[in-house]
C-alpha angles and dihedrals in degrees: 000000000000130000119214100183091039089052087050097064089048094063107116119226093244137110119271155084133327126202128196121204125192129216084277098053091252116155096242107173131002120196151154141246142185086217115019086206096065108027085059106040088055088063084067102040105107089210085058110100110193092152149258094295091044095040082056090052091053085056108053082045109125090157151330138221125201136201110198114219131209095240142003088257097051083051098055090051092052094050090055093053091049093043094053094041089044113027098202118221089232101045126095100250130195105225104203114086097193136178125200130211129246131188107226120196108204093236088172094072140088093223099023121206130223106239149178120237145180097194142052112219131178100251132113103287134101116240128200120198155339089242116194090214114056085181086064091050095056081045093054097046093048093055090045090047082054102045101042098029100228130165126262098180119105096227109150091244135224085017096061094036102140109000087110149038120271108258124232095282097069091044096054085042096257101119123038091217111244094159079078095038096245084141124047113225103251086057091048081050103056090055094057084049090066093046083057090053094035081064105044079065104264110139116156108087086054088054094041092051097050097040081064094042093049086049094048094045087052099050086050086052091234091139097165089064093042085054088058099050092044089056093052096044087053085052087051092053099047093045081049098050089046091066096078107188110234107170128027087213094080092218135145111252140157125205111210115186125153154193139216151174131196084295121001129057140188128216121203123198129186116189125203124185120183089003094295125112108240097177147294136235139190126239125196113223111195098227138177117236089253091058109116130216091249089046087049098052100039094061088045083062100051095038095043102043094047087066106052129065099211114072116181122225095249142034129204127197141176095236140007116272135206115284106009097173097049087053100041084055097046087052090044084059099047099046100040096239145038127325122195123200111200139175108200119218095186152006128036090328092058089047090051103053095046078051088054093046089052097053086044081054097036082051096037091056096040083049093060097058092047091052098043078052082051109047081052095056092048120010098028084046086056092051091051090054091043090054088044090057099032094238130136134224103010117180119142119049123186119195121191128192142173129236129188131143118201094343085301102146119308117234130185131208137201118192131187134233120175119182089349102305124100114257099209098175079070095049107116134184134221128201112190127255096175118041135063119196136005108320105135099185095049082047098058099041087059087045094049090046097052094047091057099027081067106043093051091057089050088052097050083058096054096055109184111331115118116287118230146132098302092072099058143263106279084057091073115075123214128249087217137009110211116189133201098249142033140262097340096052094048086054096064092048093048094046086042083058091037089063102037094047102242125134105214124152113251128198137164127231099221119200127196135230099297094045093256115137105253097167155331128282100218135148084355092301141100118234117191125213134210110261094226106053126096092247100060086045083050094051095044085050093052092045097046087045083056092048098041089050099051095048097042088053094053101043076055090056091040092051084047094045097049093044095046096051095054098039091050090061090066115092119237082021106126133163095283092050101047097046083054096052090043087049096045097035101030088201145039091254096063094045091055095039092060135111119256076229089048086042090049086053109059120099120279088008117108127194095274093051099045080058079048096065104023084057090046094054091037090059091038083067103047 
């Protein structure tokens, strides 16, 4: 048993991390503290106000835990790591979980490639960015690739310099081909050279250069070329407007402003590199009505900054926030020199920081619209279904269906909805053991077995420790289960549970005539639903999910099945082999309609098994 008061009087008097626990088990709340002794004690001294939210989390305390530290920085950086592995119920917690992209120029090769990247590793190549649109970087590398021709293959160059043919860039003039040494490497060089400096900003001698280009093409009357050109000079001067200058003083920063109400906020982010501004981008923090704007922003920072590998030299904020230094330090480690947070009081970075709080309010008050839509469409649908079928607190809803097409394998599905959105991480798939043919209601009783059967034995091994996500999704049991069909297919739900000793709520999602959903099959009765409200539209979602899962899995087993059986008649032709042949071909047409040269180079065939092949599919047709 633990004691809370006796624990109490253990605390050291040391930096570190604290760690609530509730009567589950369950992690509630992770902090820091300067001195463990006193942070914690104040959470149980009944003078101490710290707040509703705060005053709910004591409560719920069955006991804490605590790591010391060696120092107030080592502590914040422990509790960043806790907080993001555990997300704690009672901390303010940033919801997005975003990645940025970065452009990565293969510096550590001989012949570098241009490339997108979502990380930014210590290796030898040069990275530009974060960059707020990955849809702009892939822009960005395709018109570099263009201009200056250079390879996007991952052939190991100079080494495999001309084992194989050159590849379609080099035939429609987009790659220089260096995979057959047409171009030396300093020449290749000096081209990726451009692109670096293409990237830092400077423009003008592309534009220069194709502007020339686009002249000359035109005066030897060569307009499609001088189409081209002209197309790829009007994407270098769009890249180039959209780099607004900001600062003269060319250096990283991010400006970070925000907005809130009594429990949502939006933080709003703009991010200059080189002085330039690249982009910007909004992040939702779940807060209590207590929460403070210094309290918002510093766990922004934390939560934000332990996520990204790129950290700018300066921060600027709207107000001052608890712990400057500490954070300023934390940021100074992780980035390998000197962060700055700053909060401007006049001039351009002033102005941009009341510019960033706009667009955080701008964001905050359209938001607002959207998620009210949205609650309609799940949680409000849910309601509606709740109040049809006279049930309380629904909240996870599981839908199965059977797909088979002319007695080819049968397959099942489950899918997932929880408060009114699909929860595709818990989809499964069943491929049956049992049956043979098309017998639907023998299918879904071995379906419906398997699902609960399972989930049972998962749960004997939990014991009784809290279920949740961790263990898995046939550990969760629905609110409701909802079939594709009427009264026979409940009927096999209901005697499944019955066996199995389980009381879950069944219903039927009946269609009419033209397969359209008209109502739901539940307590023996049907119970119509208006065709305009959000929980008939709900309803019709969750049935044609159901529907769309089971038969793509089984087109999917059908495409295998077609291609295996084939493949596994040619002699020499494993499973390597044949994986390799279904990736590079996608059907049994192209694969036929290869050359014995195309067959021998795709990847784990050799010469002797592409004959192999191109002989089995020659005599298939005699």
């Amino acid at each position: 048993m633990f004691d809370i008061a006796e624990e109490l009087r253990k605390l050291p008097d040391q930096p570190g991390v604290y760690i609530m626990h509730d009567s589950r088990d369950a992690i509630i709340y992770i902090g820091k503290a300067v001195s463990l002794r006193k942070r914690v004690h104040q959470y149980f001294q009944p003078s101490h106000d710290e707040g509703i939210k705060k005053a709910q989390m004591v409560k719920q305390i069955a006991r804490f835990e605590y790591i010391i530290t060696d120092s107030e920085l080592e502590a914040l950086v422990l509790e960043c790591n806790l907080i993001k592995e555990h997300r704690p119920k009672y901390n303010t917690m940033l919801r997005d979980d975003k990645t940025y992209p970065y452009i990565r120029v293969t510096l550590g090769e001989d012949f570098p490639r241009v490339l997108f990247s979502r990380q930014q590793k210590k290796d030898k190549s040069r990275y530009f960015g974060p960059y707020t649109s990955a849809g702009a970087v892939k822009d960005t590398i395709e018109l570099v690739n263009k201009i200056y021709q250079l390879r996007t293959c991952n052939r190991n160059l100079p080494r495999d310099t001309g084992k194989e043919r050159p590849c379609l860039n080099y035939h429609i003039h987009q790659c220089a081909g260096p995979c057959q040494g047409y171009i030396s490497k300093e020449a290749y060089r000096e081209r990726i050279d451009a692109v670096i400096e293409f990237l830092n900003g400077n423009y003008a001698p592309v534009l220069k250069s194709l502007e020339e280009k686009m002249k000359e093409a035109s005066a030897n009357l060569e307009f499609e070329k001088a189409i081209e050109y002209r197309e790829l000079l009007g994407s270098v001067k769009q890249i180039a407007q959209k780099q607004k200058i900001t600062h003269t003083d060319g250096e990283d920063k991010d400006i970070i402003a925000y907005a809130a109400d009594d429990r949502d906020a939006v933080v709003q982010v703009f991010f200059i590199r080189d002085g330039k501004l690249i982009g910007r981008d909004h992040f939702y923090v779940r807060i209590g009505a207590e929460d403070t704007g210094p309290q918002i922003l510093g766990t922004f920072i934390k939560q934000f900054y332990s996520g990204t590998p790129f950290i700018p030299r300066e921060v600027m904020l709207p107000e001052a926030i608890e712990e400057p230094e500490v954070l300023a330090d934390w940021l100074t480690e992780k980035r390998g020199g000197k962060v700055y947070i700053r909060v401007p009081q006049k001039g351009m970075k002033e102005k941009l920081v009341e510019l960033a709080q706009k667009n955080a309010e701008l964001v905050l008050s359209q938001d607002k619209e959207k998620i009210k839509q949205e609650e309609g469409r799940t949680i409000g649908a849910l309601k509606e279904i709740e109040r049809l079928l006279d049930m309380e607190n629904l909240q996870r809803v599981e839908a199965f269906d059977i797909s088979n097409t002319n007695g080819f394998e049968t397959v099942g599905s489950m899918i997932v909805y929880e408060k009114g959105k699909p929860k595709r991480s818990d989809y499964r798939k069943f491929k049956l053991k049992t049956i043979s043919g098309p017998d639907d209601y023998a299918s879904m009783y071995e379906v419906l077995t398997r699902r609960f059967v399972h989930g049972m034995r998962e749960m004997a091994q939990i014991e009784e420790k809290e279920l949740s996500e961790e263990y898995g999704s046939f550990t969760r049991f629905p609110d409701l289960i909802m079939m594709d069909g009427g009264r026979g297919q409940v009927n096999i739900a209901l005697r499944v549970l019955d066996e199995l000793k389980l009381n879950i709520p069944v219903c039927g999602m009946v269609k009419d005539d033209n397969h359209r959903t008209r109502g739901l099959y539940y307590n023996n009765v049907e119970i119509p639903i208006d065709r305009s409200s959000e929980g008939f539209k709900l309803i019709t979602r969750i049935q044609d999910e159901a529907h769309r899962f089971a038969i793509e899995y089984h087109r999917s087993l059908r495409s295998k099945e077609q291609v295996h059986s084939v493949l596994d008649d040619i002699p020499g032709i494993g499973p390597a082999r044949r994986k390799a042949l279904m990736k590079k071909y996608q059907s049994l047409d192209a694969i036929k309609n290869a050359s014995i040269e195309d067959l021998a180079e795709t990847e784990a065939m050799n010469e002797q098994a592409a004959q192999e092949v191109y002989r089995f599919f020659r005599k298939v047709e005699e």
